[in-house]
C-alpha positions, 0 to 999 in steps of 0.5 A, spaced: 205 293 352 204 300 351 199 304 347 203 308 342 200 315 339 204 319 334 206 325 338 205 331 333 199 330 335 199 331 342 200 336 348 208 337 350 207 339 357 207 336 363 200 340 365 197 339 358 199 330 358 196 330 365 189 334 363 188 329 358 190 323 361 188 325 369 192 327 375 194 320 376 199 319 371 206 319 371 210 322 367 217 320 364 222 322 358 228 319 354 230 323 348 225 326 344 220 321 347 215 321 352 213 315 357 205 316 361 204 311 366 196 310 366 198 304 371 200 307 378 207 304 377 212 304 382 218 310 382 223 302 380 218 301 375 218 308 372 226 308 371 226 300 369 221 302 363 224 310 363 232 306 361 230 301 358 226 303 353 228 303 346 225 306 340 227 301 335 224 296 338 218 299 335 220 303 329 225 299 326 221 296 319 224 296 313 221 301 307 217 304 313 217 312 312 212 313 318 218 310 323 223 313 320 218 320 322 218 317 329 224 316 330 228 322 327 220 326 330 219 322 337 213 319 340 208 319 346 207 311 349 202 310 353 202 304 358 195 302 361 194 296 364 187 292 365 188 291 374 181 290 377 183 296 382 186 301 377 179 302 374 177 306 380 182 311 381 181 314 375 173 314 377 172 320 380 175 324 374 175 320 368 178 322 362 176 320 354 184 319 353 185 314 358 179 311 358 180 310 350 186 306 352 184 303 357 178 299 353 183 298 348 187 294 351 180 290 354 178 289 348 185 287 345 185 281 351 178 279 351 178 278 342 184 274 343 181 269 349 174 269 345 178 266 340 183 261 342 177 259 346 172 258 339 179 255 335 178 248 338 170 248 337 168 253 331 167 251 324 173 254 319 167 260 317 167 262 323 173 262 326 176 266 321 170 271 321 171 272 328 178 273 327 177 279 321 172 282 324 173 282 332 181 279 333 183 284 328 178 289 330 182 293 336 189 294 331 184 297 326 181 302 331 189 304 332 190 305 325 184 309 325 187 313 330 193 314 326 190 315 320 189 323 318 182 326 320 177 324 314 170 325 313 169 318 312 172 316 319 166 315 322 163 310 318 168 306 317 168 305 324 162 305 324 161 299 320 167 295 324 163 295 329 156 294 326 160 288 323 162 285 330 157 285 333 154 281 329 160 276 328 160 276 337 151 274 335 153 269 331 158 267 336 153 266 341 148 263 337 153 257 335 157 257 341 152 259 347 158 255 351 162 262 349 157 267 351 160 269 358 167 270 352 162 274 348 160 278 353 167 280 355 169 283 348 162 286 348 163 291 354 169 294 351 167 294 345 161 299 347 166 302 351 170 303 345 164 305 341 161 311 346 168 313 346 169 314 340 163 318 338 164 323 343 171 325 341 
């Protein structure tokens, strides 16, 4: 699934995309939007995503003035994927956007197998906690992205995170069966983290 950054936002040149997202990206276009492929897909693979891809698959909500915008202004979509051998491609020339994107997507699938493994042994409390705090943790980091620049960014965010470490501790604590999970949402998280303050 791509990540999807408002393209207002963003550099419109195939020089200026690369800068940001490395010398190994692929870059494709159809109408007003533009395709980076983070995940070294093939030439097939590239025009399969390039002819089906299909903005209202991701615009089309009903009272939405934000995709009406996207649709009549364009978009930048990035695909990344979480390969054990992609991490090193973009080693030697790491770049914040794509590493952004990269630990997103980490973080996203790690919260998701925390918890459905936490959902058969958890009680109702903590279930639910590490839902609002560390599932849904990745789609507000997004939205914040989204969001137009404000001085009380950082702090929300800050106490996101605040607020699911010590969810992800008390996950440990009850459950120290699931510790091996925690620490797969925690690395990205921290990624995430020191991503984040670094822009």
């Amino acid at each position: 699934m791509p990540f999807e950054i408002n393209r207002c936002a963003m550099p419109e040149s195939d020089e200026s995309l690369l800068a940001v997202y490395g010398d190994d990206a692929t870059i494709s276009r159809i109408g007003l939007f533009t395709l980076v492929h983070l995940d070294s897909p093939s030439p097939e693979t590239v025009v399969q995503r390039t002819s089906e891809f299909d903005p209202l698959e991701f615009f089309f909500v009903d009272d939405c003035e934000l995709c009406r915008a996207s649709l009549d202004q364009g978009g930048l979509f990035v695909f990344a994927c979480d390969h054990p051998d992609y991490a090193g491609v973009h080693a030697a020339t790491p770049v914040p956007a794509a590493e952004l994107l990269r630990a997103l997507d980490r973080l996203d699938v790690a919260s998701e197998d925390l918890v459905l493994a936490l959902e058969p042994i958890a009680s109702a409390e903590l279930l639910e906690r590490t839902i609002e705090d560390v599932r849904q943790l990745h789609d507000r980091f997004v939205e914040s992205m989204w969001a137009p620049e404000s001085p009380s960014l950082p702090e929300v965010f800050e106490k996101q995170y605040a607020n699911a470490i010590a969810t992800l501790s008390a996950v440990r604590e009850a459950h120290e069966s699931l510790a091996a999970h925690v620490a797969d949402v925690t690395v990205p998280l921290d990624r995430v983290a020191a991503i984040w303050r670094s822009l």
